[in-house]
N, C-alpha and C positions, 0 to 999 in steps of 0.2 A: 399596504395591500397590493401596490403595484409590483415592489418588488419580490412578495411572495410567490404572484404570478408569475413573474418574472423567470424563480428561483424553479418552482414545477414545469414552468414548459421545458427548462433544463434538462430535468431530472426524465420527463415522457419522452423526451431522445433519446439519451442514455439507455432508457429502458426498451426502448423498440429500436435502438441496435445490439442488444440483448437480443432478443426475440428475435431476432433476425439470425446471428450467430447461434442460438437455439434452433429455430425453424431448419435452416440451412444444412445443419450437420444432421439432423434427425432426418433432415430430405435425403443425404448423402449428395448435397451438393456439393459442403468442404469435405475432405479426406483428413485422415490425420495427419498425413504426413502434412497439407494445408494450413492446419490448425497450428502444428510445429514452425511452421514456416514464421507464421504470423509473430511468434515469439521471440524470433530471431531476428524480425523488422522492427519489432520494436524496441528491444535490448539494444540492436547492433546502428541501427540506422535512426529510426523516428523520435524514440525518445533523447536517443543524445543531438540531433540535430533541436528539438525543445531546445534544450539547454542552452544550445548555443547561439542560438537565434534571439534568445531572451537577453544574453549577455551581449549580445553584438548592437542589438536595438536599445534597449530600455537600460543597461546599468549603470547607476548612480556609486563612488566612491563610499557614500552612506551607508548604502545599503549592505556594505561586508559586516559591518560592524554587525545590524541584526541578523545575517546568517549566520554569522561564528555565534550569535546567543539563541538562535534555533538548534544549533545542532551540540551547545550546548545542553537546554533544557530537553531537548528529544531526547541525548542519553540518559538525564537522568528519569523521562517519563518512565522508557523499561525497565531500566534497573529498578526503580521503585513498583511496576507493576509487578515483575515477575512471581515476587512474595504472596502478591494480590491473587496470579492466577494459581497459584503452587495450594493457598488454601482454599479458593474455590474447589481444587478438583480433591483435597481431601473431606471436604463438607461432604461431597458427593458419595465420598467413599471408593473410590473408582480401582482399579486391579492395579499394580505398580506401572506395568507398560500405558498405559492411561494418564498416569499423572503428569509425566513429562509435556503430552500432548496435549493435553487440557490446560497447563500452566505457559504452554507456546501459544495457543487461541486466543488465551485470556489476554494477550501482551504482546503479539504481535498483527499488526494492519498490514495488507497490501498495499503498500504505500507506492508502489512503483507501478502496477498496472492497472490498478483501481481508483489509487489515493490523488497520484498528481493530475489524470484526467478529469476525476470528480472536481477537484480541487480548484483548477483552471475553469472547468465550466460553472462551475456555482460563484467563486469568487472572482474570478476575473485572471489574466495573465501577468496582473500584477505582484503575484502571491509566488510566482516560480519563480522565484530566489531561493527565497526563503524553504518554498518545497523543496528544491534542489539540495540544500541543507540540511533536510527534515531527512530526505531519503539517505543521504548518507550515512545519518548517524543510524535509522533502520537497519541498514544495508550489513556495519559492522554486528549492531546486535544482535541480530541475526545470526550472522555466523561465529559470533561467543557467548551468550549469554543465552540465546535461543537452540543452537546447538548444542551444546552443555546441556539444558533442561532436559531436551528429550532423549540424550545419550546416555544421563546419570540416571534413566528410570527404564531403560530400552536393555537390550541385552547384546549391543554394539557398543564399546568405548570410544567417544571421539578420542582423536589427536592430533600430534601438529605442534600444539598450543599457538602461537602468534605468529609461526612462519604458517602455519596453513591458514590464518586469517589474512594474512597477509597476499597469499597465494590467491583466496580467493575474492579478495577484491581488485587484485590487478584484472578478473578475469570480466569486469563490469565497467561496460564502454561509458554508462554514465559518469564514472568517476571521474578519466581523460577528459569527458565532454567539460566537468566542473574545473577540474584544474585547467584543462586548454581556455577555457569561455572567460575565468578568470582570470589568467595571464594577459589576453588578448585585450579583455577593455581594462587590466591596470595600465599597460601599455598602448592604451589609447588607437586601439589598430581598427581601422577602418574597411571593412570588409568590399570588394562591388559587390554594386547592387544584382547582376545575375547570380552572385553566390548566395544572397541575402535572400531573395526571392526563391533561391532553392532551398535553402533553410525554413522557409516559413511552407512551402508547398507539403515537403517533407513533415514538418512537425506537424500540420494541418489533421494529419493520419494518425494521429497519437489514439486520438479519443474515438473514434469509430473501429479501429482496428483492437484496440485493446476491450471496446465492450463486446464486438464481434466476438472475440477470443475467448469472453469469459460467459457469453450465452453458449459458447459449442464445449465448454467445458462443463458446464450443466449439465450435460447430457449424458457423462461417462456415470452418475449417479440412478440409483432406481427411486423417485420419488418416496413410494408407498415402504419402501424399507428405512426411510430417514424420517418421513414425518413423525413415525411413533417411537423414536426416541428422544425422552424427555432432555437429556443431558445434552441436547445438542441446543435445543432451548435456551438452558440457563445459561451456558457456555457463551451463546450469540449473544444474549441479553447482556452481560458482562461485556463482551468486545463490542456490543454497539450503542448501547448506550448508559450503562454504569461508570465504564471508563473514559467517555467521552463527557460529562455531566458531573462525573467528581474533577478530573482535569479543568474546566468551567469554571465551579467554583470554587477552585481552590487559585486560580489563575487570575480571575478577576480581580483579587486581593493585589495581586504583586504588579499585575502589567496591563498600563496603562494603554498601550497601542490595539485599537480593538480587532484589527486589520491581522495583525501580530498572532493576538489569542483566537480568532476567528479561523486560522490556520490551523494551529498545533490543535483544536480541538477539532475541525473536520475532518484532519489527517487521522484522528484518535479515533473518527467514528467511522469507519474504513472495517470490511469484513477481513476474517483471517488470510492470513500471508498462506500462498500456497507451498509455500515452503513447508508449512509444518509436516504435510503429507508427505513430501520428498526426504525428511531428516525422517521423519516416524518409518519409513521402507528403509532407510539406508542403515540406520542405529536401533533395530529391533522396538518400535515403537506398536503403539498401535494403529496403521495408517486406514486402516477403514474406518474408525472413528476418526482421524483428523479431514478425511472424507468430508464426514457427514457434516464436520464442524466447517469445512470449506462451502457447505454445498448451502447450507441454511443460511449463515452468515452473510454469504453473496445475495441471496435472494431477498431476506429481510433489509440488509442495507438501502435496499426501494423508497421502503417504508420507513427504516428510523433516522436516514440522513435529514428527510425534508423537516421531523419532528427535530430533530437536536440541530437545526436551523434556524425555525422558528422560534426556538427556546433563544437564542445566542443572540440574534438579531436584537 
């Protein structure tokens, strides 16, 4: 019981720096261009100082061995979802430009500005390895197997094929942050401590900055036009807790480190990647439905993280 408590006074922060980056932008206290900023602090700066601070401090030799089987089992969680969300959105029945975007909902988390902050504050700093891993395997499927869905039902053709995957993960500082953080403690390199101390100042900003970010992006939505679609419902229900609860137990079965499975499925139960609305504008999708699928998703996550917590525990 204590550490349920524990687990919601987390969760009442998170959520009233929500509300705060809601209240704020609705004040016109942050600008957009503000809002923009804050994306570029955490991509460029806060989140990859996380990383590196976790590598510099806390890594164990052990501990690669379970990343490379996070980022393992991460790829295969999408590739095995995608199927999952591709026939959700034909149950639905949904118009072609639809299908893509509803089969990207179903199958991908915001792992990078939702997932690792949540992730660190519910389970502890000890799990950012292993998130570090999770996100990258996200990161690539995202830009193939998630891109792909919504370009092959959109009326934009992606291309490229592996050099523009390629292209676009050089363009994510986490990455360098994971190869750098990893060179440096196989190589046993001992940072000072004024660098150490700015690494951890730095990373301090992840989880206030990034829920700030995602209450003023709330706001680019009109409530009363999203709550009365139904499809955005089943959609959430799907990414927040059918696929975080078949992952469970199906996971239970195989892996025994509970620390381990308590990851990949809080990572699972993560609202939709705003990505999907960026790929759905960019490859003729339908991006005010991956909107709405953004807008609900984030705001029920309140409510179905703390449940598919208690379930897990």
């Amino acid at each position: 019981m204590e550490l349920f408590f524990t687990i919601m006074s987390k969760l009442i922060i998170l959520t009233i720096y929500i509300a705060i980056g809601y209240g704020a932008r609705k004040a016109k206290i942050l600008s957009e261009e503000f809002i923009n900023g804050i994306v570029k602090l955490l991509m460029f700066i806060s989140l990859p100082a996380l990383i590196l601070n976790i590598f510099l401090t806390s890594f164990d030799r052990s501990m690669l061995s379970q990343g490379m089987a996070m980022l393992v089992i991460s790829f295969s969680i999408y590739i095995l979802s995608a199927p999952i969300g591709y026939a959700v959105a034909r149950l639905m029945r949904l118009k072609r430009k639809q299908i893509g975007v509803t089969a990207f909902a179903v199958t991908f988390p915001n792992y990078t500005f939702i997932g690792i902050p949540v992730m660190t504050s519910i389970l502890g700093e000890g799990v950012l390895m292993n998130a570090s891993f999770g996100n990258l395997a996200c990161s690539v499927s995202v830009y193939t197997i998630g891109l792909l869905l919504i370009s092959k039902f959109g009326t934009e053709e992606a291309d490229g094929g592996l050099r523009m995957v390629g292209r676009r993960m050089l363009r994510i500082p986490m990455n360098y942050a994971l190869a750098g953080g990893l060179i440096m403690a196989m190589m046993d390199v001992h940072a000072p401590k004024p660098i150490l101390d700015t690494l951890s100042g730095l990373a301090n900003l992840t989880t206030p900055m990034a829920m700030i970010y995602i209450g003023a992006t709330l706001t680019k939505n009109d409530p009363r036009a999203v709550l009365g679609d139904w499809r955005v419902y089943v959609t959430a229900l799907m990414r927040l807790m059918v696929m975080p609860l078949l992952l469970y137990i199906i996971g239970r079965i195989f892996i025994e480190d509970r620390m381990f499975l308590n990851t990949l499925v809080i990572g699972e139960a993560i609202p939709t990647a705003s990505f999907c609305a960026l790929f759905a504008k960019e490859y003729g999708g339908d991006d005010v439905l991956a909107s709405k699928y953004i807008f609900i998703s984030t705001l029920l996550c309140l409510v179905t993280i703390p449940i598919i917590y208690m379930i897990i525990i």
